[in-house]
Backbone as CSV, one residue per row, in Angstrom:
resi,resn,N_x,N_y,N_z,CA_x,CA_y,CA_z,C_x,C_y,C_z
1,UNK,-28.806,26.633,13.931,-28.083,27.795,13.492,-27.091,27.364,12.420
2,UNK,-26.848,28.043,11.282,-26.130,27.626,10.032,-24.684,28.574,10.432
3,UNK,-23.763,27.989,9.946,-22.556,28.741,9.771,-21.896,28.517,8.911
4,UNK,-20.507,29.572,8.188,-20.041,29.281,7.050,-18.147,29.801,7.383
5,UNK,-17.753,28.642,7.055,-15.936,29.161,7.680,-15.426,27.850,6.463
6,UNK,-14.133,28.314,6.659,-13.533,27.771,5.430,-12.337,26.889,6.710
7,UNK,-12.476,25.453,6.532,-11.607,24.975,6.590,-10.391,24.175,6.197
8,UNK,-9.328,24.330,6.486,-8.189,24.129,5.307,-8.122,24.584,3.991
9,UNK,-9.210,25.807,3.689,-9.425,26.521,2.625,-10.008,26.172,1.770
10,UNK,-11.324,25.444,2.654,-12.467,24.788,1.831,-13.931,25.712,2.665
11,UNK,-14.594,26.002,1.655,-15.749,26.952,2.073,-16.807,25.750,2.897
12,UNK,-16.994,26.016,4.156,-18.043,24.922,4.322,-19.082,25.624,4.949
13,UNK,-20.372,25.202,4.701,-21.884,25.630,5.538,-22.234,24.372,6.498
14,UNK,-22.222,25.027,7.880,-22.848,23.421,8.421,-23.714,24.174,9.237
15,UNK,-24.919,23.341,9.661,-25.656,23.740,10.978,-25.495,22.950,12.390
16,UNK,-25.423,23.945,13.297,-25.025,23.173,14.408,-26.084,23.969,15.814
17,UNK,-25.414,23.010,16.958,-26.514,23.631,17.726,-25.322,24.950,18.440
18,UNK,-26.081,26.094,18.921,-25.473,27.060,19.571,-24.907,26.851,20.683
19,UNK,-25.004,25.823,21.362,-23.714,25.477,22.260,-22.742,24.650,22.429
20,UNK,-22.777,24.151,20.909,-21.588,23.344,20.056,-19.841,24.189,20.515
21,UNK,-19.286,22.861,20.503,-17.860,23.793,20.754,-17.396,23.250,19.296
22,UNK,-16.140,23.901,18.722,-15.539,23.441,17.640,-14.730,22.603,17.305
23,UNK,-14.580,21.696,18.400,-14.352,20.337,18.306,-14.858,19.274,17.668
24,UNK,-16.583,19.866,18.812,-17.274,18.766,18.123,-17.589,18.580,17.120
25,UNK,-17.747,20.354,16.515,-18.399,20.168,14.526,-17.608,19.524,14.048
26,UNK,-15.931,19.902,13.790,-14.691,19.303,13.379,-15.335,17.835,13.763
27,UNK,-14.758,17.417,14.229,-15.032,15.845,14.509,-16.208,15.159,13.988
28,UNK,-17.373,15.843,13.728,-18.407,15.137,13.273,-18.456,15.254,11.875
29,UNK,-18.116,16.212,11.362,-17.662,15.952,10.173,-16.471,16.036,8.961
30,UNK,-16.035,15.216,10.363,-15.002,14.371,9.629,-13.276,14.345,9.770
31,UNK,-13.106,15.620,10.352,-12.117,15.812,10.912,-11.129,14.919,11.964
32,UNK,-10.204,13.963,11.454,-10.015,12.688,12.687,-9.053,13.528,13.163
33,UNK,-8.400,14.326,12.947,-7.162,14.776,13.905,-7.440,15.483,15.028
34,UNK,-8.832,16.228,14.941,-9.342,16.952,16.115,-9.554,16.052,17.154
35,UNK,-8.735,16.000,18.471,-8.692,15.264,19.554,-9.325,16.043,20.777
36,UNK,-10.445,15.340,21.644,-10.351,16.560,22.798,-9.301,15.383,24.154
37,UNK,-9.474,15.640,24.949,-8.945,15.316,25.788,-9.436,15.717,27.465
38,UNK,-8.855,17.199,27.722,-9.729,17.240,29.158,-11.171,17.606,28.472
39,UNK,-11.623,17.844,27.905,-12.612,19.150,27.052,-12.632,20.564,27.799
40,UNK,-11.634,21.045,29.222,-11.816,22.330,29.419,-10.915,23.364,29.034
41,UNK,-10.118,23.142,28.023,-9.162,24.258,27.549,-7.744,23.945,28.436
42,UNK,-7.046,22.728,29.155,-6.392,22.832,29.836,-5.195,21.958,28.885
43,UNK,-5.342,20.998,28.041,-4.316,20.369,27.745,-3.953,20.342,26.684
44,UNK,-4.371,21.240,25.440,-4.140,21.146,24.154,-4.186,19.944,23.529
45,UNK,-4.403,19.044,23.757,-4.593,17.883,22.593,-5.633,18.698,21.406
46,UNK,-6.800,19.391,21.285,-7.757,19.521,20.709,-7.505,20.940,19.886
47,UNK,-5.534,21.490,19.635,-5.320,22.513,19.444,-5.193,22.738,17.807
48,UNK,-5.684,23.657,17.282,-5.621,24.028,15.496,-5.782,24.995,15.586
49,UNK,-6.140,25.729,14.133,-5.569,27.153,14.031,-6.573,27.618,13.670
50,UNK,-7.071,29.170,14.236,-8.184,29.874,13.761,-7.840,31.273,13.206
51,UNK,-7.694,31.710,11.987,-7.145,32.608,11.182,-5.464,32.521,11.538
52,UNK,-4.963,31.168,11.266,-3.656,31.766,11.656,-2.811,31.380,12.764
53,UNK,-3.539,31.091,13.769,-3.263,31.027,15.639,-3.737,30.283,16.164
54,UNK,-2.998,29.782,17.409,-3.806,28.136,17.888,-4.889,28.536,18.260
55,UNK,-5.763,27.596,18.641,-6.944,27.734,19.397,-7.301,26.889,20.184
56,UNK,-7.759,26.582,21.271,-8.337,24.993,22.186,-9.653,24.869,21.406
57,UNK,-9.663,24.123,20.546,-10.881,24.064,19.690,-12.496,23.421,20.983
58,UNK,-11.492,22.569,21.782,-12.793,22.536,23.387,-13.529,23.344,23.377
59,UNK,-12.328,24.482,23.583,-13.799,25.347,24.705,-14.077,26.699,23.267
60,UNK,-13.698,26.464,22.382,-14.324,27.640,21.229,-15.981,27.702,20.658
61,UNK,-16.311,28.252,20.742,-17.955,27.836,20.123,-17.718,27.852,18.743
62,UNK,-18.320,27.209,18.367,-18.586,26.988,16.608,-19.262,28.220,16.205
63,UNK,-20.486,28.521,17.073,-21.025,29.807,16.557,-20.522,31.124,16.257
64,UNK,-18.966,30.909,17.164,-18.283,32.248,17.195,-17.236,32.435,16.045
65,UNK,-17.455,31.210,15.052,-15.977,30.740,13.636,-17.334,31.229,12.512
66,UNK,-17.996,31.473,12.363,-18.788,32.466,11.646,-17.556,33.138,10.610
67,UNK,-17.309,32.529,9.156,-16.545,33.483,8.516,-14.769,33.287,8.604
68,UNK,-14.135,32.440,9.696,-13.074,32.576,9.902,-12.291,30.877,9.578
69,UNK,-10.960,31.063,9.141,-10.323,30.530,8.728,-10.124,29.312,9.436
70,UNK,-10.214,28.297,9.604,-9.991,27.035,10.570,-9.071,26.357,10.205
71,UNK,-7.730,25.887,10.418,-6.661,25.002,10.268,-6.704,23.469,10.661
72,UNK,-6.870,22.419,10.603,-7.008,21.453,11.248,-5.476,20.794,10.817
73,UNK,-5.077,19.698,11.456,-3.510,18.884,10.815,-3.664,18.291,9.586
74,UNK,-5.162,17.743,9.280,-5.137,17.261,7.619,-5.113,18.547,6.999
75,UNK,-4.979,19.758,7.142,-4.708,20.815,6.269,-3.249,21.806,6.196
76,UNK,-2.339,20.650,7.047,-0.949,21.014,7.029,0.093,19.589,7.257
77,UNK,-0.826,18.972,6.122,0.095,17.746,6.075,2.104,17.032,5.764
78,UNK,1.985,18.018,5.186,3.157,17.594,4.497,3.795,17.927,6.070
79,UNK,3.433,19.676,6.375,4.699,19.863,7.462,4.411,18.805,8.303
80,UNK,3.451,18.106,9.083,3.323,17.859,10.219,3.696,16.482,9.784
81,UNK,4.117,15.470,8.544,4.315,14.285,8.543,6.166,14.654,9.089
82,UNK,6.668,15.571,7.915,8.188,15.984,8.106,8.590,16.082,10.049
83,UNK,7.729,16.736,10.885,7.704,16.894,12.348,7.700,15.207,12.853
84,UNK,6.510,14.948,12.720,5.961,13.503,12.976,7.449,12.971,12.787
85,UNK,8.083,12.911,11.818,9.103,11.848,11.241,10.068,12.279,12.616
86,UNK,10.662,13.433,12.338,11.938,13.988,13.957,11.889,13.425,15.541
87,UNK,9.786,13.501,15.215,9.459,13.091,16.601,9.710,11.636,17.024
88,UNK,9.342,10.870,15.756,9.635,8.938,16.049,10.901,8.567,15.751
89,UNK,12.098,9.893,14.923,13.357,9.462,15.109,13.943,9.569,16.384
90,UNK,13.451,10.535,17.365,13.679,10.085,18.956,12.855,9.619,19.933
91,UNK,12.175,8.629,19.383,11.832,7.705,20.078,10.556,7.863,20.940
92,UNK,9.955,9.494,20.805,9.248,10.253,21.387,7.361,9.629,21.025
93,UNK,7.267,8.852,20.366,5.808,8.495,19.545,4.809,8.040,20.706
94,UNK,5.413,7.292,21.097,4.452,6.651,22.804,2.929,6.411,21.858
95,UNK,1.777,7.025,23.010,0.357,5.994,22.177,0.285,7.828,20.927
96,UNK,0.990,8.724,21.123,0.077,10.036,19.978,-1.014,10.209,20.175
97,UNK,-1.541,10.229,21.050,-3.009,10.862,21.319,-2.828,12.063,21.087
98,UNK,-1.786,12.826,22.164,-1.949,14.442,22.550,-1.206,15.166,20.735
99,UNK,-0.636,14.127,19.824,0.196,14.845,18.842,-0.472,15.637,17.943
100,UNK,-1.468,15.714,17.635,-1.663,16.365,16.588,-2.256,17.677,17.268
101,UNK,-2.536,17.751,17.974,-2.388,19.144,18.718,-0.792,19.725,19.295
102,UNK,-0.505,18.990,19.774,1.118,19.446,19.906,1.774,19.902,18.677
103,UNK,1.227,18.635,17.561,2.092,19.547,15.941,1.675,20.765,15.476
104,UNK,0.245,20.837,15.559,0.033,22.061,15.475,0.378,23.216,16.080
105,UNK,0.868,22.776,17.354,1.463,23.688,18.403,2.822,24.039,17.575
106,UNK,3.752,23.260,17.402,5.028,23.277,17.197,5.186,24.271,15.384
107,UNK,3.768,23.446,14.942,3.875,24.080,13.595,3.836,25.989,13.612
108,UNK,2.877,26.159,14.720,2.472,27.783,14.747,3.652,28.300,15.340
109,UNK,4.414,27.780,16.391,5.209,28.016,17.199,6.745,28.565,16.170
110,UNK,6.705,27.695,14.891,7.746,27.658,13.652,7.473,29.128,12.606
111,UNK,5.981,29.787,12.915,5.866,30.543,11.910,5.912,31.711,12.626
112,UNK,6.075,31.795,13.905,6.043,32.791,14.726,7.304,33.204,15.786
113,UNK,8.200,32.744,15.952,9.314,32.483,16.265,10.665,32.093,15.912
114,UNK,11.613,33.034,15.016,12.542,32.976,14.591,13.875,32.364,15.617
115,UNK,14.207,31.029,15.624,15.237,30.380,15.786,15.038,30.554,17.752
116,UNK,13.993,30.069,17.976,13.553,30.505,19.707,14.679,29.418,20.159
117,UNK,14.982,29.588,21.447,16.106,29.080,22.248,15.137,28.176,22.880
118,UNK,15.523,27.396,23.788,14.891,26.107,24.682,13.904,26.522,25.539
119,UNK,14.406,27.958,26.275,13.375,28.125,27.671,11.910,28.959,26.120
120,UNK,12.208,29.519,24.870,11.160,30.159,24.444,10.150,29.386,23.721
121,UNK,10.676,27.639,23.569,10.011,26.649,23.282,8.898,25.761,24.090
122,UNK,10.058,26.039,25.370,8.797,25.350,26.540,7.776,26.547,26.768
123,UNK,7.966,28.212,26.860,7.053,28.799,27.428,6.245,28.863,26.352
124,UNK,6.145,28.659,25.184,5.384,28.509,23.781,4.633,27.678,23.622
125,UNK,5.050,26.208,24.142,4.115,24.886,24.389,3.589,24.444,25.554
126,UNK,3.955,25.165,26.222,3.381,24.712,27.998,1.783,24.475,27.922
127,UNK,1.576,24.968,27.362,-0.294,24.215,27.185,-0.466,22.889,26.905
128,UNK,0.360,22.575,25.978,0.025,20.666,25.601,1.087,20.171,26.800
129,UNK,-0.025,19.091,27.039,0.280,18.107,27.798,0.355,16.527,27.236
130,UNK,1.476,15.665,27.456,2.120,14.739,27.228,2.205,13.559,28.807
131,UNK,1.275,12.405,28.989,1.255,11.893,29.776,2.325,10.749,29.235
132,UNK,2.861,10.323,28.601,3.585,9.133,27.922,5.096,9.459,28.158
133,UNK,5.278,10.634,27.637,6.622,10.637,27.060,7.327,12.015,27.952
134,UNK,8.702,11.860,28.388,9.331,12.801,28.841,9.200,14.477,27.829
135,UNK,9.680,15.382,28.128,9.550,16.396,27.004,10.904,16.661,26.000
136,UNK,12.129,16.039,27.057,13.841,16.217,26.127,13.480,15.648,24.678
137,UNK,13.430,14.761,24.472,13.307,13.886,23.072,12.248,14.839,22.355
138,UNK,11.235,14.985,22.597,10.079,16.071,21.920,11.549,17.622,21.357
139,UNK,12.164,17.832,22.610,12.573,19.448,22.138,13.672,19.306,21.219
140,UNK,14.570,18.177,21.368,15.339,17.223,20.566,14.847,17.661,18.823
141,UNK,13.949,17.174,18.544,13.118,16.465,17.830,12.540,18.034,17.186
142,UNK,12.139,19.072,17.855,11.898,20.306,17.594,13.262,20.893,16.787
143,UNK,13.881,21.227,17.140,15.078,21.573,17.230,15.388,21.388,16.022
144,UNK,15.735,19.692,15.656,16.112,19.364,14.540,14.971,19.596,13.135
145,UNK,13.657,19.412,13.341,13.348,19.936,12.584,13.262,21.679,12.350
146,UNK,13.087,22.275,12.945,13.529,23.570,12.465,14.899,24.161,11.733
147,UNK,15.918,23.286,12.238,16.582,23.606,11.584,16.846,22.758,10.455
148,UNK,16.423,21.664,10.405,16.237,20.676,8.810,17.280,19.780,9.031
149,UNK,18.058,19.602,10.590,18.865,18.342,10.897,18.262,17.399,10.646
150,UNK,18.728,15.925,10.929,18.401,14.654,10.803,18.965,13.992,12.327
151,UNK,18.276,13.123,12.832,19.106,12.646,14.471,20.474,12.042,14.216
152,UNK,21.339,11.631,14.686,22.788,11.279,14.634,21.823,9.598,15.139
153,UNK,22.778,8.621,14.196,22.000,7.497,14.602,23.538,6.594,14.935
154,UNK,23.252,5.970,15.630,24.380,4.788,16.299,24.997,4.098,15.400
């Protein structure tokens, strides 16, 4: 089955099989930031944007992105290096498996949420899961980049 979706606002045709999830196309060609993790929609590591809005790219079928906009983190680089940077100024980096779904989390979470308070950050990200690292330093780290702080250093 052929399909045609534009990712990072590049027109692409690929053929895949019909019970492909959109992980796997991402990933096979070529996409390194697409991570899965559980593969059942439970932990967001494998999270990017489909017209706009996260998605668990796991459990999405490829067959069903027919036409629609796909976001991956190499197609929102700049923000997610600027995030990345807040996140390893507190110390928060551990191994980054689950991050580039979390940035993407944090990134959608920034275009959709005007100046959210602490409890509207956790109920916003509660999907990604973080086995490494506590979550304070992560919201730390949020925080300051939204508002374009820098960490207070010793």
């Amino acid at each position: 089955m052929t399909i045609k979706l534009f990712v990072n606002d590049e027109e692409k045709t690929w053929d895949i099989a019909p019970d492909e999830f959109l992980a796997e196309t991402l990933q096979k060609h070529g996409y390194a930031s697409v991570k899965t993790g559980c593969g059942a929609g439970a932990c967001g590591v494998c999270t990017v944007w489909v017209d706009g809005k996260p998605m668990l790219s796991c459990s999405a079928l490829s067959a069903r992105m027919n036409g629609r906009r796909v976001t991956t983190l190499e197609g929102v680089e700049d923000e997610a290096r600027a995030l990345a940077q807040k996140l390893l100024d507190e110390g928060v980096d551990q191994c980054g498996y689950c991050s580039p779904g979390f940035i993407m989390l944090v990134l959608a979470m920034s275009r959709e949420l005007t100046d959210p308070t602490l409890e509207e950050m956790k109920e916003y990200l509660n999907g990604n899961l973080c086995r490494c690292s506590g979550y304070q330093g992560k919201y730390r780290a949020i925080e300051r980049y939204l508002k374009g702080t820098e960490a207070p250093r010793p």
